[in-house]
C-alpha positions in Angstrom: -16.7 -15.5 -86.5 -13.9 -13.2 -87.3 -15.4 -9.6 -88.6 -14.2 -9.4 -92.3 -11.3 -7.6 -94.0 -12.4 -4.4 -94.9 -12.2 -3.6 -98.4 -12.2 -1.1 -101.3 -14.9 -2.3 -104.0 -15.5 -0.1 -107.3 -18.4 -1.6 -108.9 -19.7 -1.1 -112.4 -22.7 -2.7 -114.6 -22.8 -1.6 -118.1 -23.8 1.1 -119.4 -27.4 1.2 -120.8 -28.4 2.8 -124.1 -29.7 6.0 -124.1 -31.5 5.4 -127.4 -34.0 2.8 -125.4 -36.1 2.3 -122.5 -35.1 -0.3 -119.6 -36.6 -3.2 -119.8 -37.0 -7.2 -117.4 -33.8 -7.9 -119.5 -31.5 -5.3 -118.5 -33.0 -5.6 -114.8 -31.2 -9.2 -114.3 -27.8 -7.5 -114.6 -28.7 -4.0 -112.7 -30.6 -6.1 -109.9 -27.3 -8.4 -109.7 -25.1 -5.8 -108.9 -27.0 -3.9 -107.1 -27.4 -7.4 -105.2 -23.7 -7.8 -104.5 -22.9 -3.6 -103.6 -25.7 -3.8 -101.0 -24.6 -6.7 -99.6 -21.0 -5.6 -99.3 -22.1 -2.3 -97.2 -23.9 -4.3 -95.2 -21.0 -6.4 -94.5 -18.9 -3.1 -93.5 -17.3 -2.5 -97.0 -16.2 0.3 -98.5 -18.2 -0.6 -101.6 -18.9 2.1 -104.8 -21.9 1.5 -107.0 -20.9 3.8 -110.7 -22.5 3.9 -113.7 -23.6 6.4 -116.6 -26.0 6.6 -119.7 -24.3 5.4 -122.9 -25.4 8.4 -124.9 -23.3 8.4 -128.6 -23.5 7.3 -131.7 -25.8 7.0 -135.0 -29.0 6.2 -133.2 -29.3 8.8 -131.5 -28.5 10.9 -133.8 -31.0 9.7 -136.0 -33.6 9.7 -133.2 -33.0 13.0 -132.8 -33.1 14.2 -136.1 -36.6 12.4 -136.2 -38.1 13.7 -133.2 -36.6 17.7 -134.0 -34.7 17.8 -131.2 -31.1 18.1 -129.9 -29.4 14.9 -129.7 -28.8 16.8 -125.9 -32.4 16.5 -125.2 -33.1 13.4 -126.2 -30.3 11.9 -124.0 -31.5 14.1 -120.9 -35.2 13.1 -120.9 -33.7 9.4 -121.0 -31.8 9.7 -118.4 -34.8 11.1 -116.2 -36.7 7.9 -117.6 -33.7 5.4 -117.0 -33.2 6.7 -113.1 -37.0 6.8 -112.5 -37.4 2.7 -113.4 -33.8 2.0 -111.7 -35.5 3.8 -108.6 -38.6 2.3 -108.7 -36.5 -1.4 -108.3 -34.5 0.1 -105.7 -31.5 0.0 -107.7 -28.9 2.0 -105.8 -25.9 3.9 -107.8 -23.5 5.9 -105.5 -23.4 8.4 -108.9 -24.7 7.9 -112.2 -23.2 10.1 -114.9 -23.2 10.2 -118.6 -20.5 9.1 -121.8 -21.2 12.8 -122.8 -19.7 14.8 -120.1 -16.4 16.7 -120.1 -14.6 14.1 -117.6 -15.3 11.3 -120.0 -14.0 13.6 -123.2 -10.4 14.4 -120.9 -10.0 11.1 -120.1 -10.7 9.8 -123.8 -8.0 12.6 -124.7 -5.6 10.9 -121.9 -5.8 6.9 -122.9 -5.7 8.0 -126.8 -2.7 9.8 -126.1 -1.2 6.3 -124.1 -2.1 4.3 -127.3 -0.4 7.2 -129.6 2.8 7.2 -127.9 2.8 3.3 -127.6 2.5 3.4 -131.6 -0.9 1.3 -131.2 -2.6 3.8 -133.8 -2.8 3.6 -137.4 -4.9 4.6 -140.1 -6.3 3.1 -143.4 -9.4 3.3 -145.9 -12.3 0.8 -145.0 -14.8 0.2 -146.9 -18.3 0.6 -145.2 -21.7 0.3 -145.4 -23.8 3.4 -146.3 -27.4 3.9 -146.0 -28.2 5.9 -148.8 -31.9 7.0 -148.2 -30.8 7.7 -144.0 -27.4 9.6 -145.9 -24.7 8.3 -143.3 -22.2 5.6 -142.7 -24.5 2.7 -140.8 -23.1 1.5 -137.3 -22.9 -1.7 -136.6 -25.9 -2.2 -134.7 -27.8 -0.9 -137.8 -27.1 -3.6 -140.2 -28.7 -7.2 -139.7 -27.7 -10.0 -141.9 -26.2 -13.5 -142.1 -23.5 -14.1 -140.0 -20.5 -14.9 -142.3 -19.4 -17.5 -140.3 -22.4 -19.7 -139.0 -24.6 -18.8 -141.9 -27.5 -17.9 -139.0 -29.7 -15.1 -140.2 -30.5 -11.7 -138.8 -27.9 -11.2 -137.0 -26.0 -8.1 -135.8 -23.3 -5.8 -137.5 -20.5 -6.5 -135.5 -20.5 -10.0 -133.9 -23.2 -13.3 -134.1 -25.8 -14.1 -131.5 -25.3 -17.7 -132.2 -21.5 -18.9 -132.8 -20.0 -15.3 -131.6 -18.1 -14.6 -134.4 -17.4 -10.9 -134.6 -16.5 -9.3 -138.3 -16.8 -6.1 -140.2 -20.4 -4.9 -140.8 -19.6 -5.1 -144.8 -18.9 -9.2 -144.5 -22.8 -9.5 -143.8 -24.5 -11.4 -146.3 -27.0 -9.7 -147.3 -27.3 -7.4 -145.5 -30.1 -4.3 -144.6 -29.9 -1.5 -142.8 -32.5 -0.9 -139.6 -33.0 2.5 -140.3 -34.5 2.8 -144.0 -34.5 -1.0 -144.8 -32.5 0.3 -147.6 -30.0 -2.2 -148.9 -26.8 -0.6 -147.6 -24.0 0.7 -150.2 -19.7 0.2 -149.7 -18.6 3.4 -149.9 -15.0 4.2 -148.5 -13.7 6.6 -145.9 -10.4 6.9 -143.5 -10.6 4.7 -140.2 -8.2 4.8 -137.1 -7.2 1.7 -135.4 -5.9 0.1 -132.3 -3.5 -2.6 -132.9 -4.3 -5.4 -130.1 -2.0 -7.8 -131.8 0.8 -6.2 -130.1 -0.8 -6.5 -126.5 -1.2 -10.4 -127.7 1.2 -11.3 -125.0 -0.6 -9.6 -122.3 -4.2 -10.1 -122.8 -3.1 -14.4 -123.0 -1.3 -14.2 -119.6 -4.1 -11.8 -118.2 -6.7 -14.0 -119.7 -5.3 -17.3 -117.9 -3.6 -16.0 -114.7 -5.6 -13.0 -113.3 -8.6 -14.9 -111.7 -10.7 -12.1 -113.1 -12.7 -14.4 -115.8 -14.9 -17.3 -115.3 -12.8 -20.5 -116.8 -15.4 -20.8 -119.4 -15.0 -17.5 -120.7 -10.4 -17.6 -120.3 -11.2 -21.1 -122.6 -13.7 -19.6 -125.0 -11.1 -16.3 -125.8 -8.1 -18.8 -125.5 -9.6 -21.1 -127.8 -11.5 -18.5 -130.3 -9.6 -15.3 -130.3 -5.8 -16.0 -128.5 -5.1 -18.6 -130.5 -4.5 -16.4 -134.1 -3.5 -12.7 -134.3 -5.6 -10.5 -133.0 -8.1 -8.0 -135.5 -6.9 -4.5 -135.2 -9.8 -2.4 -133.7 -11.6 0.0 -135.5 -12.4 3.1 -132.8 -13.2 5.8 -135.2 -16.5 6.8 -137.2 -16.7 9.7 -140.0 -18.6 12.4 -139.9 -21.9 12.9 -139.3 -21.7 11.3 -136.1 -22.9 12.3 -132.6 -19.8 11.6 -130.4 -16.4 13.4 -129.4 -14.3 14.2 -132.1 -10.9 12.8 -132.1 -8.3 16.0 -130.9 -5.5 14.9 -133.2 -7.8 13.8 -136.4 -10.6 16.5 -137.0 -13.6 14.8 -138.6 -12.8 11.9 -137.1 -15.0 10.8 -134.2 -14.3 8.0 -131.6 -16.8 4.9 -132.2 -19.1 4.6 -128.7 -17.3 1.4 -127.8 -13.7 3.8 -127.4 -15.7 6.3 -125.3 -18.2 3.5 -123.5 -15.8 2.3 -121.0 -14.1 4.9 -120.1 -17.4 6.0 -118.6 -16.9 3.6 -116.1 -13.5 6.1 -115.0 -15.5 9.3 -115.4 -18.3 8.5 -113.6 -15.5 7.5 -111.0 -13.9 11.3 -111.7 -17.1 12.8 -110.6 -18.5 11.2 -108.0 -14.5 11.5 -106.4 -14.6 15.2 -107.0 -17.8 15.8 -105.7 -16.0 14.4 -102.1 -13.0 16.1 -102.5 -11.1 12.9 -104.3 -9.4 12.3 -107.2 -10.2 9.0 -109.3 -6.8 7.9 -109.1 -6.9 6.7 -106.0 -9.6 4.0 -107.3 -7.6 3.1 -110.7 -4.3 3.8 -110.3 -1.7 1.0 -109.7 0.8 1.2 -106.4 4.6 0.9 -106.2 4.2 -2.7 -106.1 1.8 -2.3 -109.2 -1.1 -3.6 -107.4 -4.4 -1.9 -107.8 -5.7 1.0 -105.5 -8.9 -1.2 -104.8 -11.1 -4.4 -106.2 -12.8 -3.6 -109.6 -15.9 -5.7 -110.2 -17.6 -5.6 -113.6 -21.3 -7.0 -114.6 -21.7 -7.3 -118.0 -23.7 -9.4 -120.5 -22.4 -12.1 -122.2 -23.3 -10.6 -125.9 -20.0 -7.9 -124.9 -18.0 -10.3 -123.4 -15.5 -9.7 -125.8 -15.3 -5.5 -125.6 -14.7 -6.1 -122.2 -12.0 -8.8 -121.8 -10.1 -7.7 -124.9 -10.3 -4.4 -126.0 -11.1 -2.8 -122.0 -7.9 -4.7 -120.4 -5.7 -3.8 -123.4 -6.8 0.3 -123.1 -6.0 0.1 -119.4 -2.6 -1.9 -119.6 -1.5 0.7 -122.2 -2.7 3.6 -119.9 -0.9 2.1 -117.1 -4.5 2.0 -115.0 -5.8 -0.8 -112.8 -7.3 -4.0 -114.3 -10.8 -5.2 -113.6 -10.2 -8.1 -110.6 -13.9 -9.2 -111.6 -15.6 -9.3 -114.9 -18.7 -11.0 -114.0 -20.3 -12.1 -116.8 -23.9 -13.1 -116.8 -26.5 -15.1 -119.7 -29.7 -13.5 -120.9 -33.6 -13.3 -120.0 -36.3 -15.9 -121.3 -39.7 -15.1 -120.9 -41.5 -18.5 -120.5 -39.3 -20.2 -122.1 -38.8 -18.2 -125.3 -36.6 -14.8 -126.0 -37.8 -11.8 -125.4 -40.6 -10.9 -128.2 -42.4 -7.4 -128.7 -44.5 -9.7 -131.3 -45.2 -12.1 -128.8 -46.1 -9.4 -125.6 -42.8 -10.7 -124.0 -40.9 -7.5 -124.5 -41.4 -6.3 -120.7 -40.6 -3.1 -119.9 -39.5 -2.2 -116.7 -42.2 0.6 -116.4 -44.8 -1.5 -117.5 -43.9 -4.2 -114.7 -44.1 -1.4 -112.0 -47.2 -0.2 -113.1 -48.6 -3.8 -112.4 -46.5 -5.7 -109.4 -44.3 -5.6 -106.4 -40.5 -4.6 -108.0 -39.4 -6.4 -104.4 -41.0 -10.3 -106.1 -38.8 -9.5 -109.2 -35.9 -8.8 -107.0 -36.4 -12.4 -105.4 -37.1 -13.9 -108.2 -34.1 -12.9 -109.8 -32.0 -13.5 -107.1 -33.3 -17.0 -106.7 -32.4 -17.5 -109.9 -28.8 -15.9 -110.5 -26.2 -18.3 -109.6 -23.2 -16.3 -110.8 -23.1 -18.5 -113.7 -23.5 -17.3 -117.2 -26.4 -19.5 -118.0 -29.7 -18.0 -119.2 -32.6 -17.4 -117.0 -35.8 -17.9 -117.6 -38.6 -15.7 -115.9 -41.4 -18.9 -116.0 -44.7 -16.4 -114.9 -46.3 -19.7 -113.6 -43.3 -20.0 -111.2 -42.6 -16.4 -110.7 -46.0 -16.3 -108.7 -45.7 -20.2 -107.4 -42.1 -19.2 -105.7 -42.3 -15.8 -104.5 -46.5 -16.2 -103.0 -44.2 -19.8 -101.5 -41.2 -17.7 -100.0 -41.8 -14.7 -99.6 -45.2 -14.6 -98.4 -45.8 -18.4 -97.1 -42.3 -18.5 -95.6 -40.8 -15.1 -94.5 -43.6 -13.0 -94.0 -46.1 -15.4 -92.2 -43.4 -15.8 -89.9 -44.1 -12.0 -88.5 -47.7 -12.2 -89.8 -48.4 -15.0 -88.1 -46.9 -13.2 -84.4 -46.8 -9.9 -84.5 -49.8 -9.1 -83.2 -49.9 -10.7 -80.3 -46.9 -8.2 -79.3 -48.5 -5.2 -80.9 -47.7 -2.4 -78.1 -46.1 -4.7 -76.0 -42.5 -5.3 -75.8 -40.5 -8.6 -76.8 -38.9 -10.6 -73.6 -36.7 -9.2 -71.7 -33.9 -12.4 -72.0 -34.2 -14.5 -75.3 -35.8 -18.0 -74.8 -34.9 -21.1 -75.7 -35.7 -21.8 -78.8 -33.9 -25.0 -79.2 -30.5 -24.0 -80.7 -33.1 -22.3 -84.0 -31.1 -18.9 -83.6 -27.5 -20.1 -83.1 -27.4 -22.2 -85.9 -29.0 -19.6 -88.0 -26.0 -17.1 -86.6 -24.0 -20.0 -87.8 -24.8 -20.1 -91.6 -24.5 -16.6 -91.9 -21.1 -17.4 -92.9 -22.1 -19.7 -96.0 -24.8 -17.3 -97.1 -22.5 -13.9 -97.2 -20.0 -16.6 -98.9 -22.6 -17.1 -101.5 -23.5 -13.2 -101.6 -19.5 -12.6 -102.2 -19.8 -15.5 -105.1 -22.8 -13.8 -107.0 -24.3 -17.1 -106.0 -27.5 -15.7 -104.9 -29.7 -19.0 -105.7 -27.8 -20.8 -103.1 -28.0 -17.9 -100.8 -32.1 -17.9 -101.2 -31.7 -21.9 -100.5 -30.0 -20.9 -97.0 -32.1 -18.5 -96.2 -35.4 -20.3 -97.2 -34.2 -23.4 -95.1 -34.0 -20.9 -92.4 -37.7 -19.9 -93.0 -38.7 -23.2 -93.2 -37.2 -24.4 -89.6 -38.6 -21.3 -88.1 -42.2 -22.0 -89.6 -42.2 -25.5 -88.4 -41.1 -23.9 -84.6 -44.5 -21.3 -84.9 -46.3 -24.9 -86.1 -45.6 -26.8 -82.8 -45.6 -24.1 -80.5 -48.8 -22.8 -81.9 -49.4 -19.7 -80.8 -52.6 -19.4 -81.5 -53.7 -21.5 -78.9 -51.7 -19.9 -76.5 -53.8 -17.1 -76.8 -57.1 -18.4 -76.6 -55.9 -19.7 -73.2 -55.6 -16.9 -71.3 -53.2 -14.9 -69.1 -51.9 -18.0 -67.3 -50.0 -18.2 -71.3 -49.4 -15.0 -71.8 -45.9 -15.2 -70.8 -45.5 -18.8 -72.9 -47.4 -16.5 -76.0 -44.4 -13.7 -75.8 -41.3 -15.6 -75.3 -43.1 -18.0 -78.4 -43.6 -14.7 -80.4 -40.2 -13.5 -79.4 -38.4 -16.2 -80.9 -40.6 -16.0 -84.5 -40.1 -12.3 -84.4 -36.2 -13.2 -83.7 -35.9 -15.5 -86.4 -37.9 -13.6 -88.9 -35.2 -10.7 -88.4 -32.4 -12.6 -88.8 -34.0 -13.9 -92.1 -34.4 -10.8 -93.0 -30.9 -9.6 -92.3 -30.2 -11.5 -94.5 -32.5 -10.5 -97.3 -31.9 -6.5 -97.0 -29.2 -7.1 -99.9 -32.4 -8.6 -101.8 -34.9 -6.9 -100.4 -34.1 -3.4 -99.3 -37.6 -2.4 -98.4 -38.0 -5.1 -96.6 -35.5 -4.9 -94.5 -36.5 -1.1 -93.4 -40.3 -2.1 -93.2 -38.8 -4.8 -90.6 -37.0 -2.0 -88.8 -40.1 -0.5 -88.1 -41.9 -3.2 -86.7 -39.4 -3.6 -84.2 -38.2 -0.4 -83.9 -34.6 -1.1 -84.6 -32.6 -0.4 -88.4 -31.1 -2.9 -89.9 -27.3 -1.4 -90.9 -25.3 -4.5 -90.5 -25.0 -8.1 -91.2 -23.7 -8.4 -87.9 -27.1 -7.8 -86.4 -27.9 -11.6 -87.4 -26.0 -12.6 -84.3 -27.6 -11.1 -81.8 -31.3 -11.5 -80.9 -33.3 -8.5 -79.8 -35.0 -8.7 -76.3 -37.2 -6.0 -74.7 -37.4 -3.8 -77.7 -41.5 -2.6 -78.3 -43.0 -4.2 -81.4 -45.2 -2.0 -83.7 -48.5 -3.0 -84.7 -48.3 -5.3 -88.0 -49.1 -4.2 -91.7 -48.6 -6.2 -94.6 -45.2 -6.7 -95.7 -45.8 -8.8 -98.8 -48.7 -9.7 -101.1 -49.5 -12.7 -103.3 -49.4 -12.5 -107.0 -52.0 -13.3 -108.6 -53.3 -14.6 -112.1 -55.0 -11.2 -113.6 -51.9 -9.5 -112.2 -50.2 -11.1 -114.9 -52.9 -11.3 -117.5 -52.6 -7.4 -117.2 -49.0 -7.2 -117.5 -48.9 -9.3 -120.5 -51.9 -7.6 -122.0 -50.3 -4.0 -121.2 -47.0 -5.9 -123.0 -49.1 -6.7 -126.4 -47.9 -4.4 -129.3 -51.0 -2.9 -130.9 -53.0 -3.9 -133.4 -56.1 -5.1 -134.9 -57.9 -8.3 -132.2 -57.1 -10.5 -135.5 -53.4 -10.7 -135.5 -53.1 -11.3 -132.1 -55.9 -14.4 -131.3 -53.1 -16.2 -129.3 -53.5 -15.9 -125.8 -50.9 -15.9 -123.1 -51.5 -18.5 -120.4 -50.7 -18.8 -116.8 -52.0 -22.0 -115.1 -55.2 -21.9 -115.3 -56.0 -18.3 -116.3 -55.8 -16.6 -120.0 -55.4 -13.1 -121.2 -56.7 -11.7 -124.6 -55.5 -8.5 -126.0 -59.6 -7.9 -126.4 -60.5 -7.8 -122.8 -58.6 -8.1 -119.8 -61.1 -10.4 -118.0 -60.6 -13.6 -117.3 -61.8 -16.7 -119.7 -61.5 -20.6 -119.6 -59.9 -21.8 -122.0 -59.5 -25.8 -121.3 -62.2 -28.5 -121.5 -63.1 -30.5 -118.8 -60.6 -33.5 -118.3 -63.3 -35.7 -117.9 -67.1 -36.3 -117.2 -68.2 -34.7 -113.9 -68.7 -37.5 -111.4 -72.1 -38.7 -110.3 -73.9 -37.0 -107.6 -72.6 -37.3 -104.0 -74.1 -36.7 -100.7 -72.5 -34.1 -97.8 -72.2 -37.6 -96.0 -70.3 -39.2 -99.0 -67.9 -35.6 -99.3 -67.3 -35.5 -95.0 -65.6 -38.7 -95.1 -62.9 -37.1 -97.4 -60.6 -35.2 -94.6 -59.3 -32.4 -96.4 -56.1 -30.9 -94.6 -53.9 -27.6 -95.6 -50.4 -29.5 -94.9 -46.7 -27.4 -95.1 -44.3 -29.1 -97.7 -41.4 -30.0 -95.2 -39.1 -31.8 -97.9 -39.4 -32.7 -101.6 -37.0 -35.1 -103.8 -37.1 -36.6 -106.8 -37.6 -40.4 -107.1 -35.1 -40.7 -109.6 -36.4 -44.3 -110.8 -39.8 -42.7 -111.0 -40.6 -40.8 -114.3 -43.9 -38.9 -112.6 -43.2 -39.0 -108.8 -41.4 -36.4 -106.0 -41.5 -37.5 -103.1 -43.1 -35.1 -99.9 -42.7 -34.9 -96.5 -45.8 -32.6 -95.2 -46.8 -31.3 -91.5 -50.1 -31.7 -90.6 -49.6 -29.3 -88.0 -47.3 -30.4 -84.3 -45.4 -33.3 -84.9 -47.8 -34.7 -87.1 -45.7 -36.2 -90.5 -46.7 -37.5 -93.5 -44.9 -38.9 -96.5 -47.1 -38.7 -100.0 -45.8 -39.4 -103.6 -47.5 -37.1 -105.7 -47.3 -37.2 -109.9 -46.0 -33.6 -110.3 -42.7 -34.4 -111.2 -41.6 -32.3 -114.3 -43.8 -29.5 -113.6 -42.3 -28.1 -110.3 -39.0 -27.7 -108.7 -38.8 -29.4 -105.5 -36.8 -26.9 -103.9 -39.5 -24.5 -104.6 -41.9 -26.3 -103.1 -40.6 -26.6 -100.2 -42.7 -24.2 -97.3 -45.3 -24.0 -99.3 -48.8 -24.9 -98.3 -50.9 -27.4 -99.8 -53.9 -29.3 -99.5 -53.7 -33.0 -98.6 -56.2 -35.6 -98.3 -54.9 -36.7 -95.0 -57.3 -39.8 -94.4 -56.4 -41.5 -97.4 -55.7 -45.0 -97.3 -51.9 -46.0 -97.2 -50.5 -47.2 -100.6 -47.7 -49.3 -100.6 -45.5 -48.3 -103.7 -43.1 -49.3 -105.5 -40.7 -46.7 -104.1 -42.2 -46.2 -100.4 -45.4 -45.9 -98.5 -47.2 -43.3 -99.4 -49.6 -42.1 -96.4 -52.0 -39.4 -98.4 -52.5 -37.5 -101.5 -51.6 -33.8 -102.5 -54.8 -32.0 -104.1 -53.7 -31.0 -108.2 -55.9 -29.9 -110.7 -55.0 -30.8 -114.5 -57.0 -31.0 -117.8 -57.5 -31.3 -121.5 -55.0 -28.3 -123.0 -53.5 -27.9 -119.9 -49.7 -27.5 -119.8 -48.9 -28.8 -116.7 -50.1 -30.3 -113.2 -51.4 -27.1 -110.6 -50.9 -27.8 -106.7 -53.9 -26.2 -105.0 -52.5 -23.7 -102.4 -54.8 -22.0 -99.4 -54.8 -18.5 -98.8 -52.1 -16.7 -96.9 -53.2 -17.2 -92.9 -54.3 -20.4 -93.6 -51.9 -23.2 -91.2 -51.2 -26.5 -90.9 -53.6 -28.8 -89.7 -56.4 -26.9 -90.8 -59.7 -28.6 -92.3 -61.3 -27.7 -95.0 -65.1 -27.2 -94.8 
């Protein structure tokens, strides 16, 4: 394979809020990008991770004025709060500045001055809402209504949750303000605004031709905003208002969304001048007007519409560089349901780390992300099912499971055969950066997993184990066996470190040897000493997230919130953080049975090789599970509907393995998978081993 064309990558997520904490929602775009910088270093890249608190506007002005402070120090103890929970998820920035600085404030002077000279700018009376009992003009953000449009209810200022429509705060129906609850007044006061209709021309051909939008998203603004004239675009807010005031229009100030994106150039200015650069050399445009380098932007999709209208139109006028990527992705469910503070699903990102593994949620998430700009949904049930499956019964048993039989000794000195297991693994490092370039992360995971899963079937039949209970006529057998796990388990890795940087220098430790490029999945190591072990993953479990939920749970009196939260089998009040049952038996306990009757019943852990769906089968997936060696069965078990087959597949299960064959409908089925289910239960539970436990393995 052909080392890659090195490339110039400025990368940007949007900004967060200084007014807020950072919370699981926010994480899915922050973790994404940091996802896709990561793994363009590793591939060589000259990749730039930039990004900035958000820091004007009337809420934080208000804040302030509520907590006695400078709006100043309220933005700098947020900052400290927003870099310590992006640390503590390894998110990576290369700088990380702030909307209030003096670069942004020149370079706001600069593109105003483009849009002055291009005649862009006029001015007229608007009439706005006013909180009178707060005493200033409301932003946009601080009015909720019904949406105009749709006729959906509590909606937004500035632009519908539900049919996208975007108006003037004062079209609300019925609207209230956030801040008082006051019902808002129309007072009027002097606007400035940027005509777009005139860049109508521009933003169509950029919208269709540039590659830089999703198809969905160049249809949705063909088809919703292209297709009439374009709203002019109020950027300027009266006094009292914490932002920049406008140079050429004194008690005028520029609205955050003017100043908000231009961050994205001034944290470029800084971190540039800090290295002796000059931003220009990221965002101007060459002789032949192409850009100085790739721009990627993550964004949500609730400010789709900031970014591929008002941000392209700013920079064509300015004569800068347009984005070549505005990667757009959906929002976070929690179990199924938007994020609630009511319901304890409003997770912050501190309250996660004071409870699990960031690294799971960085899985998780990628395993999720598909570079789509469909919602995902952070299922707790699954959360634990797929990363205690992956991650721990898949990548880290690989080293767990061989490790230590090279602790202090070295790895062969010539890479054994391992029947063609490395190479082809070299081999689909090609799809799985492809999918990394993509923002298709899920179908990176997929690669990788399948990886995992050939590897643990190799450790299953060359059982290594056994190999050293034999003696030193095996020893040699045991190290070139432990060699090739240890081997695989890297290159897995490898390929994880944009996922999983801890991982990934935990792993370099082991074996002595960094991992600094994806190149390094190519070659095996040989002869290199291997490190004693230490755990390199843990399983989630159910009180884990009992106590997250329960630390989650807005206060109040044990009457208001009698609900609990559920995860399998395991409930959480906000009363007690102990465990209680909450479903009835399914049935009657069976009659008494003898030891004699239970030891016919050959309980086995089994590996889930494959799982499908029967697709003429409302109830049934269809497994293929090792028994440990070559030993194969194919079970039908009623789980369909409650879990993913790809996530099941490498995880460990308990199979009766001396059941009867049942010829079905749809195939023989040669055993039964151990589930528990019950009155009030929600779904079907597989029963899983502990972590250690392997195929073949009787239960006593």
């Amino acid at each position: 394979m052909n080392a890659p064309t090195h490339r110039r990558i400025l990368v940007t997520s949007a900004l967060p809020y200084a007014n807020g904490q950072i919370h699981l929602g926010h994480l899915v775009e922050y973790i994404q990008t940091d996802i896709f910088v990561r793994f363009q270093k590793l591939r060589g890249h000259d990749a730039v991770y930039l990004c900035a608190d958000d820091t004007h506007g009337t809420a934080i002005m208000i804040r302030a004025r509520a907590e006695g402070r400078s709006e100043r120090d309220l933005i700098a103890a947020m900052r400290d709060d927003h870099l310590a929970d992006f640390a503590g998820f390894c998110v990576q920035f290369d700088h990380y500045g702030s909307t209030d600085s003096d670069a942004n404030r020149h370079l706001c002077s600069e593109i105003w001055k483009s849009l002055r000279d291009k005649g862009l700018v006029v001015s007229r009376d608007v009439q706005q809402l006013f909180d009178p009992k707060a005493g200033v003009f409301l932003a946009d953000r601080f009015v909720r209504g019904t949406c105009p449009r749709c006729r959906a209810a509590d909606q937004y200022g500035d632009a519908c949750e539900k049919c996208s429509a975007t108006y003037s705060p004062a079209d609300l129906i019925d609207p209230v303000s956030t801040l008082s609850g006051a019902t808002p007044e129309i007072r009027s006061a002097e606007h400035l605004f940027v005509q777009l209709e005139p860049m109508q021309g521009f933003l169509r051909q950029w919208t269709k031709e540039s590659g830089a939008l999703d198809p969905r998203i160049a249809n949705y603004l063909t088809g919703h905003f292209l297709g009439e004239p374009l709203r002019d675009w109020d950027v300027s807010r009266p006094a009292p208002y914490f932002g920049f005031e406008i140079p050429d229009a004194p008690g005028h100030y520029w609205y955050v969304w003017f100043d908000a994106p231009i961050g994205y150039i001034a944290a470029t200015d800084e971190w540039s001048a800090a290295r002796g650069g000059s931003w220009k050399e990221w965002w101007h445009r060459g002789g032949t007007n192409e850009p100085a380098a790739e721009i990627h932007h993550f964004i949500g999709k609730d400010i789709t519409y900031f970014h591929t209208l008002f941000w392209p139109a700013m920079l064509e006028t300015a004569g800068l560089a347009l984005p070549t990527k505005v990667r757009i992705h959906g929002f976070l469910t929690v179990n199924g349901e938007k994020m609630s503070k009511s319901r304890g699903t409003f997770l912050l990102a501190r309250t996660y780390l004071d409870h699990l593994d960031p690294a799971a949620l960085r899985y998780y998430y990628a395993a999720k992300l598909s570079g789509d700009i469909d919602d995902i949904d952070l299922n707790l049930d699954d959360f634990a099912a797929k990363v205690n499956s992956d991650l721990v019964g898949k990548v880290v048993n690989l080293a767990s499971r061989t490790a230590r039989w090279l602790a202090g000794k070295q790895l062969s000195e010539t890479y054994p055969n391992d029947g063609g297991l490395f190479a082809r693994g070299a081999i689909d490092g090609a799809e799985i950066a492809a999918a990394y370039n993509e923002c298709d992360f899920a179908r990176a995971m997929r690669l990788v997993m399948a990886a995992a899963d050939r590897a643990n079937v190799y450790v299953d039949a060359e059982q290594p184990w056994k190999l050293a209970k034999a003696g030193p006529e095996s020893a040699e057998q045991l190290r070139d066996v432990a060699t090739v796990a240890l081997n695989l388990f890297r290159q897995i890795v490898v390929y994880l470190t944009p996922v999983l940087p801890e991982l990934a220098a935990e792993t370099g430790v082991l074996l002595g040897v960094p991992i600094r490029s994806w190149e390094e999945s190519r070659q095996p190591l040989t002869g290199v000493p291997v490190a004693p072990f230490k755990p390199l993953a843990r399983r989630i479990e159910a009180p884990q997230l009992e106590a997250l939920m329960a630390a989650s749970m807005p206060t109040a009196p044990p009457s208001t919130l009698s609900n609990p939260a559920s995860f399998g089998n395991a409930s959480m009040t906000t009363e007690t953080t102990e465990t209680t049952e909450t479903t009835d038996p399914a049935e009657p306990l069976a009659p008494q049975c003898t030891i004699d009757d239970f030891a016919k019943v050959d309980l086995r852990v089994a590996r889930i090789v494959t799982a499908e769906e029967v697709p003429e089968a409302k109830k049934l997936l269809k497994l293929t599970v090792s028994l440990g060696g070559e030993e194969r069965r194919t079970v039908f078990a009623g789980i369909k509907g409650f879990h993913d087959p790809a996530a099941l597949v490498g995880r460990l299960v308990v199979v009766v393995a001396n059941l009867a064959p049942r010829q079905m409908k749809f195939g023989l089925s040669e055993g039964m998978v151990v589930a528990a289910s019950g009155a009030g239960a929600t779904g079907v539970y597989l029963l899983s081993p502990d972590s250690g436990a392997l195929p073949g393995m009787r239960l006593h």
